[in-house]
N, C-alpha and C positions, 0 to 999 in steps of 0.2 A: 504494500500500500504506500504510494505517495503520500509525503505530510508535506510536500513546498506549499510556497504561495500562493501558485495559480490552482494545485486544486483545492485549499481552503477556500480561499477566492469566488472560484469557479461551483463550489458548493452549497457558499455563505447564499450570494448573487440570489441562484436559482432559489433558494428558501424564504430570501427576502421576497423576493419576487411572488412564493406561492403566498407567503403568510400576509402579505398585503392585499391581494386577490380576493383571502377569504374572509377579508373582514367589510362589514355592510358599507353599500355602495356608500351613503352620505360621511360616514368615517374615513372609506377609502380616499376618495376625492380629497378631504382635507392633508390624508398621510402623504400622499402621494408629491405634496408640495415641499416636505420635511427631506433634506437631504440626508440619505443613510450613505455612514462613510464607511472603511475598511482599514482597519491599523492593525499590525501583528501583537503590538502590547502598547501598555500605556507610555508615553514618550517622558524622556526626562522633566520636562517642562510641567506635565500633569502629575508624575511622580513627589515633582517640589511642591505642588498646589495640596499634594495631600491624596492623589487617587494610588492605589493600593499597584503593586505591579500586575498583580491575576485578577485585576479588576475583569468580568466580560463585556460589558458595555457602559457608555454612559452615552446621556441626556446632556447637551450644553446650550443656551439660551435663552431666549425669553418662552414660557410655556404659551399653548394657543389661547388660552384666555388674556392672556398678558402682553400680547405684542403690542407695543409701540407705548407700551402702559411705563416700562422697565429702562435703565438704562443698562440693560446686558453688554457685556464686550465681544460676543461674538454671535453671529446668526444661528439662531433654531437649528439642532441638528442631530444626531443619533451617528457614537459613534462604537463600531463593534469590533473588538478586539480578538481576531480570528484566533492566534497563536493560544491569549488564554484560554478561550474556550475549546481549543482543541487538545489542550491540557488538559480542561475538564472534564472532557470526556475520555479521557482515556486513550486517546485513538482511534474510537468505535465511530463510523460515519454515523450512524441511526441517531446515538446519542449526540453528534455533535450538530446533527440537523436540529433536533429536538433543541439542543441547549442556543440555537443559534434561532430560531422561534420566540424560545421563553425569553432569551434575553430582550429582543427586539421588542416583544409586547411589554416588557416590564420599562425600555426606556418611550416607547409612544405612549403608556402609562403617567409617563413624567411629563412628557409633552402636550398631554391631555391636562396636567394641572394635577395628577393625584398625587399623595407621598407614598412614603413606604406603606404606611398603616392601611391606606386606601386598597395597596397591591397586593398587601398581603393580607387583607378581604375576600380580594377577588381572585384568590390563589395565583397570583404574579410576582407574591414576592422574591 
């Protein structure tokens, strides 16, 4: 089994892709504007701000209820860190699609406006 780039990548892509599809059209429409990005781990820069090295995604900001409300430093966005998640899974693709899902709905979760407590109501924590 490949573990480079292109086929986390190429893995991440197509799950993003399915798990945005399945969610309701009037939700869809709104994600689809949220730039989902692709980083192997968290970069020294986010490492200094305090984000953890095996973090698997983050949320960075203004959320959709808040835009133009905030003076955030950077644009609305969701960013998923392939390498961690590929660590968390073990190497198993099944689990890394799954964990590459959960992650993605637990940061449009964040982009929606909810916190942790919210997510992890709705089993997204």
């Amino acid at each position: 089994m490949r573990d480079d780039w292109s086929f986390l990548l190429e893995l991440a892509e197509a799950e993003v892709d399915r798990t945005i599809q399945s969610l309701p059209a009037a939700l869809r429409d709104k994600v689809r504007q949220l730039p989902v990005t692709f980083e192997r781990q968290p970069g020294v820069g986010l490492r200094l701000d305090g984000i953890e090295p095996d973090t698997l995604g983050l949320f960075v900001g203004e959320p959709l209820g808040e835009i133009g409300t905030t003076t955030a430093p950077l644009p609305a966005q969701v960013i998923l860190f392939l390498e961690s998640i590929w660590d968390a899974a073990e190497g198993d693709r099944t689990v890394y699609r799954e964990e590459v899902r959960a992650t993605l709905l637990h940061e449009l979760g964040h982009y929606l406006g909810l916190d942790e407590i919210d997510l992890d109501e709705r089993g997204l924590g």
